[in-house]
C-alpha positions in Angstrom: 52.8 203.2 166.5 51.2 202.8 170.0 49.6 199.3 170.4 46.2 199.0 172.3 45.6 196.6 174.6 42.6 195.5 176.4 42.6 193.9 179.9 40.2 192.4 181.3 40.2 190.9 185.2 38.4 192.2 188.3 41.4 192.1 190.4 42.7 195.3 190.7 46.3 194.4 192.0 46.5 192.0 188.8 45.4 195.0 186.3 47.9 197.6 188.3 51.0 194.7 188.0 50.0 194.7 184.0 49.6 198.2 182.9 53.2 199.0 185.2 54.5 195.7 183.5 53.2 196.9 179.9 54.9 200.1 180.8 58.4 199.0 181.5 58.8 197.6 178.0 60.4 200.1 175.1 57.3 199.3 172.4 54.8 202.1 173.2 51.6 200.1 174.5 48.2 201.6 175.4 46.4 199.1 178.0 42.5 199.9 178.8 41.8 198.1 181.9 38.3 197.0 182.6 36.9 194.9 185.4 34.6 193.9 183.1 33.8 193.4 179.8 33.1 196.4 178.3 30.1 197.1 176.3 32.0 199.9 174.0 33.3 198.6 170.8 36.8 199.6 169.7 38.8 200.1 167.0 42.6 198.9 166.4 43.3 196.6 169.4 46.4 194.8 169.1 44.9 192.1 171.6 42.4 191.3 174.3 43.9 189.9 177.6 41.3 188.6 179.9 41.1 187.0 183.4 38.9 183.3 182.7 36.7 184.2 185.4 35.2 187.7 186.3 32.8 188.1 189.4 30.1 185.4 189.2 31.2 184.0 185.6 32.1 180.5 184.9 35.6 180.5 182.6 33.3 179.0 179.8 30.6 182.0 180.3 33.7 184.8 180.4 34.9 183.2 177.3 31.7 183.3 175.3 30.9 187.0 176.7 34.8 188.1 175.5 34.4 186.2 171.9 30.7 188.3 171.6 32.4 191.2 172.3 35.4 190.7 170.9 35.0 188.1 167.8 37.7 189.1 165.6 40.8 189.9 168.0 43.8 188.3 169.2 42.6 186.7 172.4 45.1 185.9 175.2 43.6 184.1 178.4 45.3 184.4 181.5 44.3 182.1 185.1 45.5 181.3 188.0 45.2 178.1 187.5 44.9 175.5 183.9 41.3 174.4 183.5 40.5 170.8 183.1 39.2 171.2 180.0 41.6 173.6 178.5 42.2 172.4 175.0 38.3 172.3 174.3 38.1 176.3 175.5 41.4 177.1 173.3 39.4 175.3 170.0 35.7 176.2 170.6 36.4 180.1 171.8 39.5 180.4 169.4 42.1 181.1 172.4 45.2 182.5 170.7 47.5 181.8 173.9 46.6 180.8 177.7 48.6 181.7 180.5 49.2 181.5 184.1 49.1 184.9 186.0 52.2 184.1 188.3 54.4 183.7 184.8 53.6 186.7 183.5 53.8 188.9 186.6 57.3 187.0 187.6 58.8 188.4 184.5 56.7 192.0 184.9 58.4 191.9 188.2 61.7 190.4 187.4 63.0 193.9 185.5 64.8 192.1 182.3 61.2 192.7 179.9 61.5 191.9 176.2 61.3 195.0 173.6 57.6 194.3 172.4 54.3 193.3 174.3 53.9 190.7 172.0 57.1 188.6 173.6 55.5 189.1 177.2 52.7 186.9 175.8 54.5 184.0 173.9 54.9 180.5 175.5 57.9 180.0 174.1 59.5 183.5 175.6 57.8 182.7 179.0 58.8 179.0 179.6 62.6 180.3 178.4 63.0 183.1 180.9 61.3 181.2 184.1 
């Protein structure tokens, strides 16, 4: 079964790394990339993935448009840099896992993936392998 994955982050060359990253890995995986957060509902995502600040968006406003749009998924949120505040965002916007970008596109880019696209997004994985 092909999981579906949604990405959000206004920087293209981010969104390219992840969908070839995503497709590296032997799980099938299905990653919509949007620049924004799309207005289309959806059925069956596996996760949302989503950049804490789009465009003109503070990373509490992203959050709170993601969590409208997406209230029931999975959400993974990924910076280039930990907010101050981080542990208030991860409890009030139910964050299932935060991440810095350089991590995860150091192991996209690294060539030795895990099997499933759930691994690419655990700490514990991450922190092991850089």
């Amino acid at each position: 079964m092909t999981k579906k994955i949604i990405l959000i982050d206004d920087d293209e060359t981010i969104a390219e790394m992840f969908t070839y990253g995503l497709s590296k890995i032997k799980e099938k995986v299905e990653c919509l990339v949007f620049e924004s957060i799309p207005s289309t509902s959806f059925q069956n995502i596996h996760f949302v993935v989503t950049d804490l600040s789009l465009g003109s968006s503070s990373g509490e406003e992203t959050l709170q448009l993601v969590r409208n749009a997406f209230p029931n998924e999975t959400l993974i949120v990924i910076s280039g840099t930990e907010p101050i505040n981080l542990s208030i965002l991860i409890d009030k916007y139910k964050i299932n896992n935060f991440l810095e970008k350089d991590k995860i596109l150091d192991i996209f880019m690294s060539g030795e993936l895990p099997d499933t696209c759930d691994s690419i997004f655990l700490k514990k994985w991450i922190k092991k392998n850089t």
